[in-house]
N, C-alpha and C positions, 0 to 999 in steps of 0.2 A: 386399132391399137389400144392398149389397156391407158386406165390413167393412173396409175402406179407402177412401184419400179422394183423390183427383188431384190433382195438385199443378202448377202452370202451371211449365212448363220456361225460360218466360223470368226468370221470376222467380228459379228455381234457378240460372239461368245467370249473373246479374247479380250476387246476391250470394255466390257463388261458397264459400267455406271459411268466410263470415261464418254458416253455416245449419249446425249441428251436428247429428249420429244423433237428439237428446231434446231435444224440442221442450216447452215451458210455457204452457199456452192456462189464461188467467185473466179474470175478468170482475171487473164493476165491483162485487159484492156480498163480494169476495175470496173465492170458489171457485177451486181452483188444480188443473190438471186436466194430464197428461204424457202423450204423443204419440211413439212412432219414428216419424223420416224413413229413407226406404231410403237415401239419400243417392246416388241413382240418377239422371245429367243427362239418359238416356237415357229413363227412364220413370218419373218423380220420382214418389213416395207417401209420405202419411203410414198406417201400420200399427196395429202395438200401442196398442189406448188410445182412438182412434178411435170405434169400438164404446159405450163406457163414456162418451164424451161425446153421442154421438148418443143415448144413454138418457136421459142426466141432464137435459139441454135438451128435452126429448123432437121432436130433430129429424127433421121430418116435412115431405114437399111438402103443402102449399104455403109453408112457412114456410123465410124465406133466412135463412142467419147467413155473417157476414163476420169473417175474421180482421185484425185489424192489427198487423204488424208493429211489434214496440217495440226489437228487438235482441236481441240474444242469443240469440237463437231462443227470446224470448219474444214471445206474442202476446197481444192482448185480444181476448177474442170481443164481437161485435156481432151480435142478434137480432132479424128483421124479420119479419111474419107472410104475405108474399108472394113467391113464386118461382112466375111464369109458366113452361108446358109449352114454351115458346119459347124461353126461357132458357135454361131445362137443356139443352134441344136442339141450342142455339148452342154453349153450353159443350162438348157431348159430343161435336161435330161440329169442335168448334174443338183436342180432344185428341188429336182422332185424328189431322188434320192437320198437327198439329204435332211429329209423331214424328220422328227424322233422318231424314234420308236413309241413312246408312249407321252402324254402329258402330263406327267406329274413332276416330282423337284427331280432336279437334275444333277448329276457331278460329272466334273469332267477330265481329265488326264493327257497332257499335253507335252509331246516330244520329238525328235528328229530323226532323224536313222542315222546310224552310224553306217561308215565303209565296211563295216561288221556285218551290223543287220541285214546288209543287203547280199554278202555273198552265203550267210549261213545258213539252215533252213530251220531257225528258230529266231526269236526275238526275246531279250532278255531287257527288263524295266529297271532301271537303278530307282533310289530313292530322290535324289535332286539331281538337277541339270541345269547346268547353266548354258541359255539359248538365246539367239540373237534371230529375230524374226524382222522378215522382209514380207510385204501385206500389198497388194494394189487394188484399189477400187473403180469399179468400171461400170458405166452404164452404156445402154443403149436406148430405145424406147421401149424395149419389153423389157430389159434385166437391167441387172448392177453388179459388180464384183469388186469387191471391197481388199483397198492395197494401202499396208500401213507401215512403216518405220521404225523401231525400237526395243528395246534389249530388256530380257525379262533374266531376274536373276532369284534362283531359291525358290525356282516354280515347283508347287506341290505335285509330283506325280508317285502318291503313293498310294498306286495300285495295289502293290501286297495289302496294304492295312484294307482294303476295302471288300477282299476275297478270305482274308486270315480266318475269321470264324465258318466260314459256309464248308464243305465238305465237296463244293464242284471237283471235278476232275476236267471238264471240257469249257469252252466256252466259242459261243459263235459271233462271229466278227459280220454285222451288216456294213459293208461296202458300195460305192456306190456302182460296181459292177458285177458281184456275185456276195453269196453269202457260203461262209467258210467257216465248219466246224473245226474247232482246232483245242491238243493237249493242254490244259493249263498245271504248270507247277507253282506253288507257293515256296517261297526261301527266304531266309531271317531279313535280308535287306535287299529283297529283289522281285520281280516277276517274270517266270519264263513261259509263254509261249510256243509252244513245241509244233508235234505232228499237224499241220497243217497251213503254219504263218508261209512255209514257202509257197504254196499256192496261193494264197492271197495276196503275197507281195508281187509275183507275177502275172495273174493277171491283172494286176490294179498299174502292172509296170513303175513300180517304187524305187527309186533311186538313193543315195546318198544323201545327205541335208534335206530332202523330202519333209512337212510337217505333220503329222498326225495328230489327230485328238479323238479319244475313246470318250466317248459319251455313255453313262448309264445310269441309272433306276437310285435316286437318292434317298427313296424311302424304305427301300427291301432291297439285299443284294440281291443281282440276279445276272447269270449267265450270258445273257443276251447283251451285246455291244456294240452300239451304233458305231462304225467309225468315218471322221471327217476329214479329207484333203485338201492338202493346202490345193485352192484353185487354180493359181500360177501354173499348177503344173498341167493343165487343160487347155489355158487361152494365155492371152499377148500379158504380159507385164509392163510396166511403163518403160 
């Protein structure tokens, strides 16, 4: 077993300086138990302290335990006597996937699917959205999957400004289960995603209220677009 624990990047991504170095994992019998985060967007883990919880719980496959996010970079642990070999396997395959593209600054663009986006075979970006996101955080003794609470309003998702001067015409969407060339159009207060979002929406099988977030190159536009899944839609929610 490793002595560290994985930490979903979307999750570190969202709430951003709100997730401090020393983390508080407590349960409902008031055991109060402290955790480092590398504080790492790149390759997020919890460290020191990890270990001494995985003892204490005596966290072992097959049994799942799930973090919930209370704030402060406090969390409550929840313990379930089940984690399927497919699970882990999702999750482990869903970490690796999900690493940048590249290490340098990063910007990132964050939104939901409409009952739109999902029957049409393009995807169109408005300028603001106002979204209510549901988050759950999950550990095991190899992973974590992070589940959180709260209402983001007047989120910047403004992909056109960040393609307006470049001359792209295409742009390729990294997924975590294929990668998909696809039309991009530029419009006064929009971004549309053409020939190719419906293949990536089916096979990534994208739903309604789904969360996406487009990760890319903050120092140079560039074509190339990580993009991240809300993880709920892979494993158990709380």
């Amino acid at each position: 077993m490793k002595d560290f624990a994985f930490v979903n990047r979307l999750f570190v991504i969202q709430l951003g300086i709100e997730l401090g170095p020393r983390w508080t994992i407590c349960d409902k019998k008031g055991h109060a138990h402290h955790v480092t985060f590398n504080m790492n967007t790149y390759g997020p883990r919890i460290t020191d302290g990890w270990v001494d919880i995985r003892n204490f719980y005596q966290i072992q496959p097959p049994k799942l335990c799930y973090l919930r996010h209370l704030g402060n970079s406090v969390f409550e642990i929840h313990l379930y006597d089940h984690c399927s070999e497919s699970t882990v396997h999702k999750f482990l395959s869903h970490v690796r996937t999900n690493a940048p593209l590249i290490r340098t600054k990063l910007i990132h663009f964050e939104f939901r699917l409409s009952k739109y986006n999902c029957k049409a075979s393009f995807l169109v970006i408005l300028f603001i959205f106002f979204v209510h996101h549901l988050f759950s955080l999950t550990l095991t003794p190899t992973k974590v999957i992070c589940v959180h609470h709260f209402f983001f309003q007047g989120l910047n998702s403004d992909l056109r400004q960040y393609f307006a001067n470049t001359q792209f015409s295409h742009i390729v969407l990294y997924g975590p289960k294929a990668r998909v060339e696809c039309k991009l159009l530029i419009r006064p207060r929009s971004v549309k995603i053409g020939s190719g979002w419906k293949r990536f929406r089916e096979v990534h099988g994208l739903e309604e209220k789904d969360l996406i977030l487009f990760e890319v190159d903050g120092q140079q536009a560039s074509n190339d677009v990580n993009v991240l899944l809300n993880i709920n839609d892979y494993y158990h929610p709380l």
